[in-house]
C-alpha positions as CSV (number, residue, x, y, z in Angstrom):
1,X,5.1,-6.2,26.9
2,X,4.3,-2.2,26.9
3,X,3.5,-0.7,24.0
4,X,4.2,2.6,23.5
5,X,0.7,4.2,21.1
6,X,1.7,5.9,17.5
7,X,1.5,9.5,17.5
8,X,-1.2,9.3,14.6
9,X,-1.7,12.7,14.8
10,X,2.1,13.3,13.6
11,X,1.3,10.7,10.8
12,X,0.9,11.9,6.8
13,X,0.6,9.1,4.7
14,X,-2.8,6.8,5.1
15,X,-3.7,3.6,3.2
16,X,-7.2,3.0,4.0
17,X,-9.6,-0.3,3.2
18,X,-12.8,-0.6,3.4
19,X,-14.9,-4.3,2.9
20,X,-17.6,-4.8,0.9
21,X,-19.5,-6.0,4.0
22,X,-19.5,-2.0,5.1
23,X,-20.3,-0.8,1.6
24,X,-23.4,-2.7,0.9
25,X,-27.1,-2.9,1.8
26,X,-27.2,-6.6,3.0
27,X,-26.3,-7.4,-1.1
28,X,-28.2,-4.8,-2.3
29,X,-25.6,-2.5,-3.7
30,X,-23.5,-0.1,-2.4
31,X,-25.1,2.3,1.0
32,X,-24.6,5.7,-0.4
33,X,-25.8,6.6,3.7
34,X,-22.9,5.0,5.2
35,X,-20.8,6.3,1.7
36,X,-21.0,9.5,2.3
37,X,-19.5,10.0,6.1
38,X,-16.2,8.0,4.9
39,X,-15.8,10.2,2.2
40,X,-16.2,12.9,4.3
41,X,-13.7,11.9,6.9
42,X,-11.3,10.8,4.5
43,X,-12.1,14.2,2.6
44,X,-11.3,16.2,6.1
45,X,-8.3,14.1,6.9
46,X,-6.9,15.3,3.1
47,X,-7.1,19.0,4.0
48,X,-6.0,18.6,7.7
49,X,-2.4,17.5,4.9
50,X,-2.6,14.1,5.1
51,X,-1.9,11.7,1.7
52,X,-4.6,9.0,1.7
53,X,-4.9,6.4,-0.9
54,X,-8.4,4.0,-0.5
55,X,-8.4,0.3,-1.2
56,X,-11.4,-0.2,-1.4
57,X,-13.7,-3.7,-2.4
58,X,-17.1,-3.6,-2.9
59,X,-16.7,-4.1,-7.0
60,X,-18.1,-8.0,-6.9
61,X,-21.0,-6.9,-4.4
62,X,-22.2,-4.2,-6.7
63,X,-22.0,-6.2,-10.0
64,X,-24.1,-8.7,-8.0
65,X,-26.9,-6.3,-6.9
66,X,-26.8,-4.5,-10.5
67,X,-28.0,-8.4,-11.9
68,X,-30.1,-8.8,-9.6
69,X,-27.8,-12.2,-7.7
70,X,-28.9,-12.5,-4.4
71,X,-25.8,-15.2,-4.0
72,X,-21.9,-14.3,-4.4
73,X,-21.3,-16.4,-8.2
74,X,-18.7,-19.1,-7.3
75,X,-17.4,-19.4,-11.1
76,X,-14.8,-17.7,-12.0
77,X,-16.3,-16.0,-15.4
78,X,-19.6,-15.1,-13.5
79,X,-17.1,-13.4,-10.6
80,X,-14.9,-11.5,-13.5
81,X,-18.1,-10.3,-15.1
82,X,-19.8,-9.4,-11.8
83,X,-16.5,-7.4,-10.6
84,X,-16.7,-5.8,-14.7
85,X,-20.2,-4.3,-14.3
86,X,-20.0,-3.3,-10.5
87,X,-16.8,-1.1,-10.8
88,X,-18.2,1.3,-13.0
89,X,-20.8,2.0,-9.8
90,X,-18.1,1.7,-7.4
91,X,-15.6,4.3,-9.4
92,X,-18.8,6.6,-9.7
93,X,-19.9,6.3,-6.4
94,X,-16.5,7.8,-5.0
95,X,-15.6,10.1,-7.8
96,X,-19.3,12.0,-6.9
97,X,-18.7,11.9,-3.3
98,X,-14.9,13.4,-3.5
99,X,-15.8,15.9,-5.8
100,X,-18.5,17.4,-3.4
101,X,-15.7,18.0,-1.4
102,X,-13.2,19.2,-4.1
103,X,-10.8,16.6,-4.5
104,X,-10.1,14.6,-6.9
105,X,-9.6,10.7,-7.3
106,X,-7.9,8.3,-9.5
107,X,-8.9,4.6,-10.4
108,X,-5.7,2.6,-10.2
109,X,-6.0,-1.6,-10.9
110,X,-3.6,-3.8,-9.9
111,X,-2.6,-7.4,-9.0
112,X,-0.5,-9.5,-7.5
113,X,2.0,-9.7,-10.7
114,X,2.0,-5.7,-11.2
115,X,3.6,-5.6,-7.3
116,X,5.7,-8.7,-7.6
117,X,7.6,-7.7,-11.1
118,X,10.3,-5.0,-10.1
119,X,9.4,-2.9,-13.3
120,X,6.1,-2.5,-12.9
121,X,6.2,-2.0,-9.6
122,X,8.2,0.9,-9.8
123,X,5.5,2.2,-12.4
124,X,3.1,1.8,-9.6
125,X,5.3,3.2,-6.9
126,X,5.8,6.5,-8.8
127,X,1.9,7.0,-10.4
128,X,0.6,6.5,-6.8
129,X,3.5,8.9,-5.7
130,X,2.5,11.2,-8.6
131,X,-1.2,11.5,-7.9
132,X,-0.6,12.2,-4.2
133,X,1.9,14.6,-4.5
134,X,-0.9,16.1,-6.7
135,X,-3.9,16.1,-4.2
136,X,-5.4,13.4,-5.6
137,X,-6.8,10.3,-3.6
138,X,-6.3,7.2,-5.7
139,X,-8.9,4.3,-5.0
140,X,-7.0,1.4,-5.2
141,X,-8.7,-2.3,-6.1
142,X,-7.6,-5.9,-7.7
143,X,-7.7,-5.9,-11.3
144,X,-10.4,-8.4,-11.0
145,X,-11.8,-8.8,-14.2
146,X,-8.4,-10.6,-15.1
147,X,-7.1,-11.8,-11.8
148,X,-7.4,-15.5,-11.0
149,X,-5.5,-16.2,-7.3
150,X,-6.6,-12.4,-6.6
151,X,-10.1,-12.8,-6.9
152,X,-10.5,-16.4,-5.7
153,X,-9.2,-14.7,-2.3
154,X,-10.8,-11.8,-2.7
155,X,-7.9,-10.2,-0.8
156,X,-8.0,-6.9,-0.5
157,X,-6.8,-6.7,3.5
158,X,-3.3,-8.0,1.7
159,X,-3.8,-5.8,-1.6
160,X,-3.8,-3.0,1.1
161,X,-0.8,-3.9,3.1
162,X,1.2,-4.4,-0.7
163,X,-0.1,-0.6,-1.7
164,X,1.3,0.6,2.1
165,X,5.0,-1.4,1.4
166,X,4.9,0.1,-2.2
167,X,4.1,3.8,-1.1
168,X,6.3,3.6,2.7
169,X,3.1,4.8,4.5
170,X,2.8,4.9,8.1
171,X,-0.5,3.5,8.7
172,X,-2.7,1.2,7.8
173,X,-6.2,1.4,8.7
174,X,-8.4,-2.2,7.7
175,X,-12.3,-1.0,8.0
176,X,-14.5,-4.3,9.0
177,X,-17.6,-5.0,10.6
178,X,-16.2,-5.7,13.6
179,X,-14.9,-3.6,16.8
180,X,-11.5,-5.1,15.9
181,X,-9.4,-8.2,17.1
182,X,-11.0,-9.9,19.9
183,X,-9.0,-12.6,21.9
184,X,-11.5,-15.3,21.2
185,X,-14.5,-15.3,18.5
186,X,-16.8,-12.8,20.6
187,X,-19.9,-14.7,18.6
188,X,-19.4,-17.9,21.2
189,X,-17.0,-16.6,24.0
190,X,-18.9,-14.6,25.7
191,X,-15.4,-13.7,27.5
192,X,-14.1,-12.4,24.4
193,X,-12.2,-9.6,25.2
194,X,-11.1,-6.4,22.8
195,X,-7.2,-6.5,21.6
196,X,-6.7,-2.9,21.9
197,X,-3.2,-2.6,21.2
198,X,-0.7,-5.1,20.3
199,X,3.1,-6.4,18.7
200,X,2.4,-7.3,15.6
201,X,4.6,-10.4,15.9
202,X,2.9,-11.6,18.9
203,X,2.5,-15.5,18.7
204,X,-0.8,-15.0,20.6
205,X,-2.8,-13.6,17.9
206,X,-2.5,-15.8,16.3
207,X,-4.8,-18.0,18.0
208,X,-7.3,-15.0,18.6
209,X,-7.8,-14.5,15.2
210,X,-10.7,-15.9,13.5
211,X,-12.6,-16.5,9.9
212,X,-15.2,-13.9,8.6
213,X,-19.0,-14.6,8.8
214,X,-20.1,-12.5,6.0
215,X,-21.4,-14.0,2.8
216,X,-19.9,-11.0,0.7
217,X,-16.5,-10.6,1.8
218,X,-14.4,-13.3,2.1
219,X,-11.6,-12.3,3.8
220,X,-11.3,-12.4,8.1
221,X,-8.9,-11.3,10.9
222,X,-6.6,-14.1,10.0
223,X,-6.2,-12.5,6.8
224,X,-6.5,-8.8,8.4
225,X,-3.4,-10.3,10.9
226,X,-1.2,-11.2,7.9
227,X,-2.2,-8.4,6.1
228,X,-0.6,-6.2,9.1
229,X,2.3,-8.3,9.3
230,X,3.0,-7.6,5.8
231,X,2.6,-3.8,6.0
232,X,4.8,-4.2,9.1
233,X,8.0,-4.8,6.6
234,X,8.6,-1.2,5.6
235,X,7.6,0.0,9.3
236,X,3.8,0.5,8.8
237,X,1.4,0.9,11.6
238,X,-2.2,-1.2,11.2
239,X,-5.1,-0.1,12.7
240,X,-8.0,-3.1,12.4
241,X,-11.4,-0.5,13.3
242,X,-14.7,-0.3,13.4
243,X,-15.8,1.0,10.2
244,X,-19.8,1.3,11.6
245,X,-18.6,3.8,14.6
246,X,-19.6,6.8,13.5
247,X,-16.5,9.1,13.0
248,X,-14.1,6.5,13.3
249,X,-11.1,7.9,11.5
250,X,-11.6,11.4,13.0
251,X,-11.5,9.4,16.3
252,X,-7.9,7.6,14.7
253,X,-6.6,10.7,13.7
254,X,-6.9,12.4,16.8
255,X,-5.1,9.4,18.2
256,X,-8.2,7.6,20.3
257,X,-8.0,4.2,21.1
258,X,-9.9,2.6,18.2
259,X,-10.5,-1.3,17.6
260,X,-7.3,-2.7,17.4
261,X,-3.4,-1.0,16.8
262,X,-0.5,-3.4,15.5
263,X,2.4,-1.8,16.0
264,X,5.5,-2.7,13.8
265,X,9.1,-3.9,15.9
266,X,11.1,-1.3,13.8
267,X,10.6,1.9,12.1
268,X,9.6,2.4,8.8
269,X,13.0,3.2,7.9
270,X,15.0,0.5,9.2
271,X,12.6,-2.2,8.6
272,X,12.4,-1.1,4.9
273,X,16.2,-1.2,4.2
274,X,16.7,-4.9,6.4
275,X,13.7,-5.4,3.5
276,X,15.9,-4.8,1.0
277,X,19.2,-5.8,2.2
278,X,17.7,-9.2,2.9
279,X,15.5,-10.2,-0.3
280,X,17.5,-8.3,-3.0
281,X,19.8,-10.2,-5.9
282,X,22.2,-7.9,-7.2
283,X,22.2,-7.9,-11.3
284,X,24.4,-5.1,-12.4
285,X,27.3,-2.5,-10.9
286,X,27.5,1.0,-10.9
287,X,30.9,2.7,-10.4
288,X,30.3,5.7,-8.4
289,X,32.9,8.9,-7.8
290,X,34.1,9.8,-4.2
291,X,31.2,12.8,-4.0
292,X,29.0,10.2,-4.5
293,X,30.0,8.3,-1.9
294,X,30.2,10.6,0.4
295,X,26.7,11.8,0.1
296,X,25.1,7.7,0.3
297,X,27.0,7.5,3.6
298,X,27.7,10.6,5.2
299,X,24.3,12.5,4.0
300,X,21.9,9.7,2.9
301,X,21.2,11.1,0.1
302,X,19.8,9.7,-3.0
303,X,22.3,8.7,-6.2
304,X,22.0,10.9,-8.8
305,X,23.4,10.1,-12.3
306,X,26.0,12.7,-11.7
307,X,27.7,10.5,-9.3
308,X,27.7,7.3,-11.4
309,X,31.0,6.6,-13.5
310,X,31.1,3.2,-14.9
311,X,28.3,1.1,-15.8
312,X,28.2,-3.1,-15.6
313,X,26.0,-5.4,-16.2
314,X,22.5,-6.0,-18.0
315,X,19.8,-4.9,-15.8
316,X,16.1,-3.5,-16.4
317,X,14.3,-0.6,-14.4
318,X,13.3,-1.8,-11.4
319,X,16.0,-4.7,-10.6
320,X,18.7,-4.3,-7.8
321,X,22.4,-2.9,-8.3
322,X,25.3,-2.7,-6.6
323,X,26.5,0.8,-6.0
324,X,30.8,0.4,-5.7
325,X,33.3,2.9,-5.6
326,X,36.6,3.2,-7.8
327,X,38.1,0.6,-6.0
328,X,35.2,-1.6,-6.2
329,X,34.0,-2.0,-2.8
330,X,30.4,-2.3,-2.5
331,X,29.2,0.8,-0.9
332,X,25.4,0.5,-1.5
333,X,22.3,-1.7,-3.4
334,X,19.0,-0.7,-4.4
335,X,16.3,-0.7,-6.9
336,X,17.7,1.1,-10.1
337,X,15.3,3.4,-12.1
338,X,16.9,2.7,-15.4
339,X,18.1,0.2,-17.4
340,X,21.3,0.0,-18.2
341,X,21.1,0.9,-22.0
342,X,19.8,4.2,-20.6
343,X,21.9,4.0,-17.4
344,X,25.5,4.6,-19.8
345,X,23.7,7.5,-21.7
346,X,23.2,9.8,-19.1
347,X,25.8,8.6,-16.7
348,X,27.8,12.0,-14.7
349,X,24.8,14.3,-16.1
350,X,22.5,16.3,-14.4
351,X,19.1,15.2,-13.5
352,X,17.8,18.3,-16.1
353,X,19.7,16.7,-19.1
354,X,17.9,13.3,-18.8
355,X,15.5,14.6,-21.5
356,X,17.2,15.9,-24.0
357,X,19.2,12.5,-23.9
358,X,16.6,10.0,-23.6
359,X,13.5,11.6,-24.8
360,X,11.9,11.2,-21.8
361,X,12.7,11.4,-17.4
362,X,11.3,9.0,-15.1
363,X,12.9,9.9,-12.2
364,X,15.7,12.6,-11.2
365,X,17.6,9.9,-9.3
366,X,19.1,6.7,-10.8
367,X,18.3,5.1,-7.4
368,X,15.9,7.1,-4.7
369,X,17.4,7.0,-1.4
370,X,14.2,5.3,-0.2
371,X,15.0,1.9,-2.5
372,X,18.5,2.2,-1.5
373,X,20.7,0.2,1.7
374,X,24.2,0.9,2.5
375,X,26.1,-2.5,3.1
């Protein structure tokens, strides 16, 4: 099958991870040398007007080196307490090296839970959307000082591809020690041949894929594979590269052929809304007037409060409603951004009254048109 290369250069929204096999000296804490260049890059790529949020690992590795463990801890205390004391370096590390550059990061923490409840994943959704529209390059990493599943997988390939669903970015760039997805393990084939570009749902990698070999990180290309497969759900592009070539992401950016590209089978549009349409249980009804309507199907616009006549149902921010019109045909579904107490205050107002109402505006739409599917 052809595959037809993403325009990269037309890209804007980057979710970049880096392992803690690139960040650290051999276990000696984290290579301020090989630091430096990334941030750089990623620094360059900001101003060129790109949005780039980091997931980055490396937190575990540090703690280690800053107690002097020459061996990854395999209790779960000792890993909380290691992943505790080497953040602080890890945070530091980046916040010095952005700010050389004059731009500014944000630590953000999360798990598994924060993305998998509705609420607080619309909390994360809009902070991350905050801080970029701001300037500001969040570094992303598990919350591993409480995690349990997280940090026994030491996951951050799929961490990564969660952050690119929750944000709609277009690609996905997994930094690893290696050149990228061979089609054997190049370590005992020596017929092992580079994947340079590649379906994402190809049934052949599959087999190609193969476990990790580092002692730090403990995630491989099988995970790196799912991880792309996962990102591939709201249309996202991954990119599986080389993170010792120097310049790599300048190279990506200008759209050269580096390591591997696993391209999604639909765009980020459509495969988002089939997401939604498919794994979505409606809880609650809004009654919407005919303007309304009219602008969800003729103009795919957001719905706005104005719109919205009658409310039904108990629902919480975050949780999936059926958008129907005065006849109550179901016109639309999507991820509300209030609950319904709050959804019958401010019901047919303007986005500007939402404050003097409530006390407080989350969002100027009750559902974003990005979180929303006609049916």
């Amino acid at each position: 099958m052809t595959v037809q290369r993403l325009q990269l250069p037309d890209t804007r929204r980057w979710i970049i991870k880096i392992g803690s096999a690139l960040l650290t000296r051999d276990g000696a804490g984290l290579d301020q040398r090989i630091l430096a260049p990334w941030i750089e890059q990623m620094a360059a790529l900001g101003a060129a007007g790109r949005e780039i949020v980091l997931v980055s690992s490396g937190s575990v590795a540090q703690g280690m080196a800053c107690m002097g463990w020459q061996q990854r801890p395999k209790t779960l205390h000792e890993l909380q307490a290691a992943a505790a004391i080497g953040q602080m370096g890890l945070v530091r590390a980046y916040e010095h090296g952005f700010s050389s550059h004059g731009r500014h990061t944000a630590q953000v923490l999360l798990t598994r839970d924060d993305l998998a409840n509705r609420k607080r994943y619309l909390y994360a959704r809009s902070t991350l959307r905050t801080l970029l529209s701001m300037g500001v390059i969040p570094v992303v990493n598990e919350n591993d000082t409480v995690a349990t599943e997280e940090l026994r997988f030491g996951d951050n390939d799929t961490l990564a591809a969660l952050v690119a669903n929750l944000v709609e970015a277009e690609v996905l760039v997994l930094l690893t020690d290696q050149d990228g997805l061979f089609s054997a393990n190049p370590s005992i084939d020596p017929h092992a041949t580079l994947i340079t570009e590649a379906r994402v749902d190809d049934p052949g990698l599959d087999a190609a894929a193969g476990g990790s070999t580092g002692g730090l990180g403990t995630g491989g290309m099988t995970t790196k594979l799912r991880a792309a497969r996962l990102a591939a759900r709201s249309g996202c592009a991954t990119i599986i590269a080389p993170g010792r070539r120097p310049g790599s992401l300048a190279a990506i950016a200008a759209g050269e052929s580096v390591g591997t590209l696993l391209t999604p089978t639909q765009g980020p549009e459509a495969a988002r809304k089939r997401w939604l349409a498919g794994h979505l249980t409606v809880t609650g009804r809004l009654e919407i007037d005919d303007g309304a309507v009219r602008a969800l199907r003729e103009r795919g616009r957001s719905l706005l409060a104005v719109g919205v006549t009658k409310v039904y149902g108990h629902f919480a921010r975050g949780e999936v409603v059926a958008c129907v019109d005065a006849q109550g045909r179901e016109i639309a579904r999507g991820l509300v951004n209030y609950d319904a107490k709050d959804a019958i205050r401010i019901k047919g107002l303007p986005s500007g009254a939402f404050e003097s109402v409530l006390g407080y505006i989350d969002d100027e739409e009750m559902i974003h048109r990005d979180n929303l599917v006609l049916v």
